[in-house]
C-alpha angles and dihedrals in degrees: 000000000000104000103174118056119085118195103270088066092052097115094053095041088041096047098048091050089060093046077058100051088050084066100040081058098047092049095046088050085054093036109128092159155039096260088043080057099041090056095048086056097050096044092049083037089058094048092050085064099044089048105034099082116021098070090042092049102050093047094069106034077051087051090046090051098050087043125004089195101053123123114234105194097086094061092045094045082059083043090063103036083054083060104035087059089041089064097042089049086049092047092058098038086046094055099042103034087075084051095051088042099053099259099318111158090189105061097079086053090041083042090048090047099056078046095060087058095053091050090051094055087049106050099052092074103032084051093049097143110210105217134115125281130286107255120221122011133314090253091061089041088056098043093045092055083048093052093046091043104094088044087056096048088040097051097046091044086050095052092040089059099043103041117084107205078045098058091040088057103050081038088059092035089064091041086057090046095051080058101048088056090046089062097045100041092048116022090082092059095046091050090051090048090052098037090055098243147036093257099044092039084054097053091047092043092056091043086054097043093052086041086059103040076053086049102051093042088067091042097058086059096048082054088090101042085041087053081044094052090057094052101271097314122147086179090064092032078058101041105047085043090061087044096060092040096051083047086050101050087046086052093057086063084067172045100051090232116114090210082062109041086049091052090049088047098052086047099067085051096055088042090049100050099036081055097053098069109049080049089049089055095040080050095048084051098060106049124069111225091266094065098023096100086046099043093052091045071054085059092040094050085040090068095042089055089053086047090051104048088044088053085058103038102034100063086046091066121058112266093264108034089054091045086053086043102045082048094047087055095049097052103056088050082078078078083055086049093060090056089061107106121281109261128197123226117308082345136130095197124114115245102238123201123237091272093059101245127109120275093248090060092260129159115294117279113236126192114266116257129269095267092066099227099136135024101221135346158192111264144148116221107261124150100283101043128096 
């Protein structure tokens, strides 16, 4: 989890996760061997938790300071749906570049890794922070991050642990990550099962897979209009969403029809990314700037916990008795869903009460400060605050 960066660092730390995922790339292209393997995933590893957080981050403190009352979800629904058809565009160019290059199995990695240079010399302009320069040299800015670091984590971790949307975010966030590892541990051998062979069941399964990724692009971008639809609630968005995913994932224990399992498949999908989004936002409206690019590398961890503790659990309970109890996991967290904070009509801000505090009996919500970087904000009455 990159705990360091704020938003106004995004293009360095950015910049340096993707020089990071080139090599991951190049050794994965060389790799002959376990530990050539092993190295690819922690390098690439590595760069996923520099650049998880930071553009994410800086897109929504820069919205907050054209408009404070701007609602992000939106931005971030269009975020996830650009990542959502990157990876079904990588999913079908991964499977037929070996073909096309006579069974190669380097050329995507060697492919993904020209594509990490165009993307560097992209995001340096589109991520030009306007802001005064640094004072002093690189080497006191740098001690100076190092020296605020374990305020930052500690802060984050802090807020993370006594904030309750928070928690239920990051709490949401894992569950969806147990599902999506569901999907992906055991989908190929269900496919295989249904398609009548390992080879057949593989191509199916990739057909299915990039059809998914496809699927949740456009759902990220349904999230707004579906919140819309429920009069402006991101706790029944949520909810309903869980709901479809945790049907989805039981419906993949059967039937034993491949039209329905595929179906079922592409529906947690849609579920999953519609539902990234309306956390994300929960999530931006409950950090202040200083913890934003931390707090969404939280979400990010968050997921992966979920994905680990699947990859532990899942292999341990027969195919279909784990799909019916992953989906049954996901669905009642729709109850978690209804905890989420109260939200107006097309609105991100928490509902407060008359005497000022959340209805969850959080901590109090402050104004934002004059700089406009953030609509409203956890915060504890000190001198300077508002």
């Amino acid at each position: 989890m990159a705990a360091w960066p704020t938003s106004s660092d995004a293009g360095p730390v950015v910049v340096t996760g993707a020089l990071l995922h080139l090599a991951s790339c190049l050794v994965y292209a060389g790799a002959h061997s376990f530990g050539g393997f092993l190295a690819g995933v922690l390098l690439l590893a590595v760069g996923r938790a520099l650049d998880s957080g930071p553009v994410e981050a800086w897109y929504v403190d820069t919205v907050h300071r054209l408009d404070s009352s701007a609602d992000v979800a939106p931005g971030l629904a269009k975020h996830s749906a650009a990542d959502g058809g990157g990876l079904a565009v990588g999913a079908v160019a991964g499977g037929l570049l070996p073909a096309v290059f006579d069974g190669d199995l380097a050329v995507p990695f060697l492919l993904a890794a020209a594509l990490n240079l165009v993307f560097i010399a992209a995001v340096l302009p589109l991520l030009h922070e306007q802001r005064p320069p640094r004072q002093g040299t690189a080497r006191a800015a740098l001690l100076t991050g190092a020296r605020e670091t374990p305020a930052t984590v500690g802060a984050a971790v802090r807020l993370s642990v006594t904030d309750g949307p928070l928690r239920l975010v990051l709490l949401l966030t894992a569950a969806g990550g147990a599902g999506l590892v569901a999907c992906e541990l055991l989908g190929p051998v269900r496919f295989a099962e249904l398609a009548g062979g390992r080879d057949d069941g593989a191509a199916v399964y990739g057909t299915v897979l990039a059809s998914a990724f496809a699927a949740a692009s456009l759902a990220a971008l349904a999230a707004t209009p579906l919140r819309r639809l429920l009069r402006g609630s991101t706790r029944a968005a949520c909810a309903a969403l869980a709901v479809l995913g945790g049907l989805s994932l039981v419906a993949l224990a059967g039937p034993d029809l491949l039209p329905v399992a595929a179906v079922a498949f592409v529906g947690y999908y849609v579920a999953h990314g519609a539902n990234w989004p309306l956390l994300s936002a929960v999530l931006h409206g409950r950090v202040t700037a200083a913890h934003r690019a931390t707090a969404v590398s939280a979400m990010s961890l968050a997921m992966a916990v979920g994905g680990l503790l699947g990859n532990l659990l899942i292999p341990l309970i027969p195919r279909n008795t784990a799909f019916i109890t992953v989906g049954t996991l996901v669905a009642l967290s729709a109850l978690t869903c209804w905890r989420l904070p109260s939200q107006r009509q097309e609105g991100l801000v928490d509902e407060p009460r008359a005497d000022g505090k959340d209805p969850l009996d959080g901590p109090t919500l402050a104004a934002a400060d004059a700089a406009g970087q953030h609509q409203r904000q956890i915060a504890t009455p000190s001198a300077d605050s508002t």
